[in-house]
C-alpha positions, -999 to +999 in steps of 0.1 A: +659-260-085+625-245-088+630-220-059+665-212-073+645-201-105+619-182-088+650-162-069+670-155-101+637-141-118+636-115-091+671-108-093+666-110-133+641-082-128+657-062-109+682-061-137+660-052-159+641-025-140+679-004-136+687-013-174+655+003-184+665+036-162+697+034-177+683+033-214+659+063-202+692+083-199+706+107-228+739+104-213+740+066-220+722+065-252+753+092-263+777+065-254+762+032-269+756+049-300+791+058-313+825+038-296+849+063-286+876+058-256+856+081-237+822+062-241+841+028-230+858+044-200+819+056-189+809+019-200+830+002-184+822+022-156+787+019-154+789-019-158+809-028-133+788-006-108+762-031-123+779-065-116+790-057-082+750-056-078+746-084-093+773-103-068+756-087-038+721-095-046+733-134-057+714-163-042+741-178-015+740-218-019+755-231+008+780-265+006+749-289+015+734-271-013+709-254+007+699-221-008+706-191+015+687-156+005+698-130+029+687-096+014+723-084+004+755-111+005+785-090+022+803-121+031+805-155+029+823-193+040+853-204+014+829-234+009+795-219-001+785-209-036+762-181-052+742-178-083+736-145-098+731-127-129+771-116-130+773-134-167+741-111-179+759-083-172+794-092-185+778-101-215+753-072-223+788-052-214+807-070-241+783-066-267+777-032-264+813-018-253+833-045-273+857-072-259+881-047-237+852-036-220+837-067-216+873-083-203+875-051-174+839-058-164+848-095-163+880-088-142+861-064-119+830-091-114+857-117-109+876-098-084+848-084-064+830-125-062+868-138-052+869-109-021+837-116-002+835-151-011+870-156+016+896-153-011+887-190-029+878-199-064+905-177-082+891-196-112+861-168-113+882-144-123+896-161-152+867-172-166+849-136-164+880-118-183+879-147-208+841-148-210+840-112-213+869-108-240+856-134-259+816-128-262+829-087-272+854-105-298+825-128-315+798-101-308+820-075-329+828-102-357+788-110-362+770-083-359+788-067-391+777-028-397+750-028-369+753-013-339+744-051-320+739-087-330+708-098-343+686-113-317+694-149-326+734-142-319+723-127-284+709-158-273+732-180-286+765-158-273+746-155-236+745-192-241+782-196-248+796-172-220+770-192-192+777-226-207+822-215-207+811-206-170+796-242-160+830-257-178+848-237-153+828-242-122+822-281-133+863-285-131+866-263-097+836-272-076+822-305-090+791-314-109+768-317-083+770-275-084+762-276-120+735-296-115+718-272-095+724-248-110+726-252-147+691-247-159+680-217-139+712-198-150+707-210-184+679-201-187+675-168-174+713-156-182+704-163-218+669-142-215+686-117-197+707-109-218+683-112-250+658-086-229+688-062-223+699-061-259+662-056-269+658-026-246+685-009-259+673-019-299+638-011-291+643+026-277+667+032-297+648+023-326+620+045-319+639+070-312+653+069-345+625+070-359+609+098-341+637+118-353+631+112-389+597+120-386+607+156-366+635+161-392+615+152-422+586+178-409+614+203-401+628+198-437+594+200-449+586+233-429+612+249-441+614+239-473+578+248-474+588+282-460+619+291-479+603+311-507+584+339-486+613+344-458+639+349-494+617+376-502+616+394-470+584+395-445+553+410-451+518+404-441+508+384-468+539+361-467+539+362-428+504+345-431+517+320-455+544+312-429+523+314-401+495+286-417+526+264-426+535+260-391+508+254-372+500+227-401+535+212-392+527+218-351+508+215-328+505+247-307+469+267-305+480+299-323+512+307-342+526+345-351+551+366-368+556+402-358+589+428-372+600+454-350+567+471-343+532+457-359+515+423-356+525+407-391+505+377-389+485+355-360+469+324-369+449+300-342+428+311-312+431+348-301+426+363-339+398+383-327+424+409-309+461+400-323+455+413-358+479+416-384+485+446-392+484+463-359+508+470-327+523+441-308+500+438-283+515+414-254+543+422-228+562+395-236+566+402-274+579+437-270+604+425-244+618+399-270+620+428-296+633+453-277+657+428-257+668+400-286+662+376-256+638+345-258+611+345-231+588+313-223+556+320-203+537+295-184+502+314-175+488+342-187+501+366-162+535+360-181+523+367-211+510+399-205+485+406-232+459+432-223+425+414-236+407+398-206+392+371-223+429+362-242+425+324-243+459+320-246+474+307-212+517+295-223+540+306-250+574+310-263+586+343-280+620+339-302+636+368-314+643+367-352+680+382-355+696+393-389+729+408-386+731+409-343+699+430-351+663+418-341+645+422-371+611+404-354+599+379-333+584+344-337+554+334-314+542+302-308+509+298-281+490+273-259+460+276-245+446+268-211+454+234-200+476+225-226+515+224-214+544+234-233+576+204-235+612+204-237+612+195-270+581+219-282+602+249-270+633+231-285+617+234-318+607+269-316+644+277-307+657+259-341+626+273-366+636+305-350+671+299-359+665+284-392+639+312-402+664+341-393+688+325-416+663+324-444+657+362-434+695+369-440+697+353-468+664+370-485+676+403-472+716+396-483+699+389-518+670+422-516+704+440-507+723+432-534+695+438-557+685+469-545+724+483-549+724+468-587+689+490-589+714+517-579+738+514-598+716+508-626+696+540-615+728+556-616+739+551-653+704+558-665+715+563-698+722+524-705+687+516-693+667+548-704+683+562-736+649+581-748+656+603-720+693+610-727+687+614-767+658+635-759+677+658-744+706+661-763+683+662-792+667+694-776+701+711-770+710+706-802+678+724-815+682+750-787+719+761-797+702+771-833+678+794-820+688+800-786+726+797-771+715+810-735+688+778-733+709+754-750+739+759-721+713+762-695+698+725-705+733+712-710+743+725-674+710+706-658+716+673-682+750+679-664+738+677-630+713+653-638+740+630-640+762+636-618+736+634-590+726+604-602+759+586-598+769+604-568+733+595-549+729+560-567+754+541-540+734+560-512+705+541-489+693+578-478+708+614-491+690+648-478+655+664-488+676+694-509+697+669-527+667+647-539+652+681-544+681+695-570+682+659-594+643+668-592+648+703-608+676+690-631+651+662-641+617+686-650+640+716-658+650+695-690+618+679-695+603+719-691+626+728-721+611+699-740+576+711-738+572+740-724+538+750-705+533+718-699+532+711-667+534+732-633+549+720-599+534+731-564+560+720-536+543+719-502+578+708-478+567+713-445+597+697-430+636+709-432+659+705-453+681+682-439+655+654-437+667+626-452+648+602-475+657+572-499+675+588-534+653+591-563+618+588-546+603+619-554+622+619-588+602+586-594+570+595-588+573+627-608+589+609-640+560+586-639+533+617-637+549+638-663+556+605-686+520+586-679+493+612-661+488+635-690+489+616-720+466+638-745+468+668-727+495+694-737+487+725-709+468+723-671+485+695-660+495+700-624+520+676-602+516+686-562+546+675-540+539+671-502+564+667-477+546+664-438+558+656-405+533+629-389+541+621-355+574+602-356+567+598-394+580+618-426+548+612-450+556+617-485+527+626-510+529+635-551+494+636-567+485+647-598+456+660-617+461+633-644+438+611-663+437+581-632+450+546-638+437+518-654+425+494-629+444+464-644+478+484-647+467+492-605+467+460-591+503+453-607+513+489-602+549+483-575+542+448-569+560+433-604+576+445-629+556+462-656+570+461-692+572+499-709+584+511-740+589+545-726+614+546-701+619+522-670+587+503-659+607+490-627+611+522-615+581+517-589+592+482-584+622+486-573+612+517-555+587+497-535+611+470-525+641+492-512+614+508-490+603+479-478+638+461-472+651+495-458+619+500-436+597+477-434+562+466-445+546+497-430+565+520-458+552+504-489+535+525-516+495+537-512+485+545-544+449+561-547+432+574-585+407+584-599+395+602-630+407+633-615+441+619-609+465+597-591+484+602-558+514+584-547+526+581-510+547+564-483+557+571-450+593+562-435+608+574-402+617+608-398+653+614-400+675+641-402+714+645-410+739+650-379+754+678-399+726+707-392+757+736-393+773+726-424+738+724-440+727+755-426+764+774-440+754+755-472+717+767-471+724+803-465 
């Protein structure tokens, strides 16, 4: 009996060893997790691969009960017997691919012992079907809303299919049989089965778990970095975002770029990827000009141009908005350090999640920016002072002088209807922005005459195009805030220059400066004024931003000799050069 034990123990084992292979396996976990047709047809399957092994690796006990241990039984006399694990694995079968499973594994392990055992002891194969029905019937009943019994159930249904299994053979082949048998098979059937069931609890388990802890980090991360991707990227939110995920991760150096600069870059290699400047690295640029992911394993791959780059792996994913790459996210190692499945997995799924916060911020910048509009548009609901102003000063004008009176009333006229015919537009031409801007100061120049002077320096044509109401803007805010005090010499220069691949857009003034404390807030928030729109720089600043980019944001300079206001967008000029020229000339 004690030799029998020792055999089953190594038959046990190797058992276990292809059970924990088997657990290893995505594929397998899949189909033990949720009980489709599918899943029990694989299941079935795969367990009956695994008690034909277990008949052919049996321990052959021969009719004078000697025990026979050829390497693998192929065949054997009408009168011998064999012990093997067969009941482990119609049980483990039945408990986790239900009793139909569990009957099929039976019928094939009850089958396959009857063929090479010389056609004898039919009664095998009814006592596997019913073994394997019944233990998937009872395991079904007590296991209740979990995906197995409880450990206590295991043992005690491995104990009722082995102990159904000596009724059968105790009837058939005698009890001299079972009593050599009985406590080895017991024993390690019953263990068996209890280490299987554990295998699959225990990965599973952890695996569970592991996934709550990635998901609740991921749900963290995001939630964490929801608020600076709703309101669009820029280098200060970039390095917000760029903190939070290498707090959540753990790769060596984490950045965010847009379409051209280095937004943010936080880990090892700070020294030369700095925010603010050009993409550096080969591999970036390809992702942004391509909208394809690229992994790199060595620095080689990579491609950044600083010898002493410490950087050696990394993953680039594109950030898409609207099939249009809008940036790239970059996650690094450095040397000896290698990237996993599931760490390049996770950059594929924050990229995914943070171009969806991207579209979302930019959906919501856009529908702002088109109420700003709009808004723009029908000034007079926003700005009355302006409108009653200057209906205030035609009214005066028709007493004393007709001639000025229609003049003003034709500019309030095109004021107007510039503003609503421009206000839907992300970009109109340099000569339309320029007429609303005459319309604007040639009413305000009725108003108080000699005030101010305008010096236009446009150095580009006239079909460049630029956002609506930009220059308008910045002139409103010289003539309504620069000069306060002063009723002549107040000058307002306008500068239009062509910088490389850059239309760089200057008005300065020769005003009175700005208060430091209305500077810092001057175009980043909104700034409360009785006299006209205080958003107007706001707003201004974010639909350059959303329409270009952090790179096109206001500069503003001042000093007691005066403020200047500039920007620089791409230079772009209509398609429709001959009607503009039949229109200029």
């Amino acid at each position: 009996m004690f030799n029998l034990f020792i055999l089953l123990s190594e038959r046990l084992g190797l058992i276990m060893v292809l059970a924990f292979m088997l657990v290893n396996m995505r594929f397998f976990r899949n189909l033990i997790e949720k009980r489709t047709l599918k899943s029990q047809i694989w299941l079935f399957i795969i367990f009956s691969i695994f008690v034909i092994i277990s008949n052919l690796t049996g321990v052959e006990i021969s009719n004078s009960k000697e025990i026979v241990t050829p390497l693998i039984i192929t065949k054997m006399s009408q009168s011998d017997s064999i012990a093997n694990t067969r009941m482990l694995v119609i049980t483990t079968a039945s408990l986790t691919g239900g009793p139909y499973v569990g009957m099929l594994v039976g019928l094939v392990g009850g089958l396959h012992r009857v063929i090479f055992g010389g056609f004898s002891d039919y009664f095998y194969i009814v006592s596997s079907v019913l073994i394997g029905f019944l233990i998937g019937f009872l395991g079904d009943h007590v296991k209740k809303n979990n995906l197995y019994p409880s450990t206590l159930w295991t043992v005690v249904l491995a104990l009722l299919a082995e102990l159904i299994q000596m009724v059968f053979i105790f009837v058939f082949r005698g009890f001299g049989l079972v009593k050599l048998i009985f406590v080895p098979m017991i024993l390690l059937n019953s263990v068996g089965s209890y280490l299987f069931i554990e295998i699959l609890q225990t990965y599973l388990s952890n695996e569970r778990q592991l996934r709550a802890v990635q998901t609740k980090d991921v749900l963290e991360l995001t939630n964490k970095t929801l608020p600076y991707f709703r309101n669009g990227l820029d280098l200060d939110s970039a390095k917000h975002v760029c903190q939070i995920i290498k707090e959540y991760t753990h790769f060596d150096a984490v950045g965010l770029t847009d379409q051209r600069n280095v937004l943010a870059h936080i880990g090892m290699g700070e020294d030369h990827h700095i925010s603010g400047e050009p993409v550096l690295t080969d591999m970036s640029k390809y992702v942004i000009s391509t909208g394809k992911e690229k992994v790199a394993y060595s620095k080689k791959d990579i491609g950044c141009p600083h010898h002493d780059c410490p950087l050696t792996s990394a993953i680039v994913c594109p950030l898409r908005v609207n099939d249009a790459t809008i940036g790239a996210l970059k996650l690094y190692l450095r040397e000896g350090r290698e990237m996993t499945v599931v760490e390049e997995n996770l950059v594929r799924g924050l990229a995914m999640i943070f171009a969806g916060q991207l579209a979302i911020g930019i959906a919501e910048q856009q529908t702002s920016l088109v109420n700003e509009a709009e808004i723009r548009a029908l000034q007079l609901q926003i700005n009355p002072h302006f409108l009653f102003n200057a209906i205030n000063t035609i009214g005066a004008l028709m007493r004393v002088n007709v001639d000025k009176a229609h003049e003003a009333l034709m500019q309030l006229s095109t004021y107007f209807r510039l503003s609503l015919k421009n206000g839907q537009k992300k970009e109109i031409l340099l000569e339309q922005e320029k007429k609303y801007v005459e319309a604007y100061t040639g009413i305000e120049t009725l108003r108080f005459p000699n005030k101010f002077s305008i010096d236009y320096q446009i150095k580009v044509p006239a079909d460049t195009l630029l956002p609506p109401f930009c220059l308008q803007i910045f002139i409103e805010n010289a003539i309504r805030h620069a000069f306060k005090g002063r009723k002549t010499g107040n000058k307002i220069m306008v500068g239009l220059t062509k910088k490389g691949q850059s239309l760089e857009i200057k008005v300065s003034d020769n005003g009175n400066g700005i208060d430091s404390k209305v500077l810092a807030r001057l175009g980043q928030e909104v700034i409360d004024e009785s006299r006209g729109s205080g958003t107007a720089l706001y707003n201004l600043n974010r639909r350059l931003q959303g329409l270009y980019g952090t790179s096109s944001k206001l500069k503003i300079v001042t000093s007691s000799a005066g403020s200047t206001f500039s920007m620089k967008i791409p230079m772009k000029q209509s398609k429709n050069i001959e009607k503009i020229v039949g229109r200029l000339s």
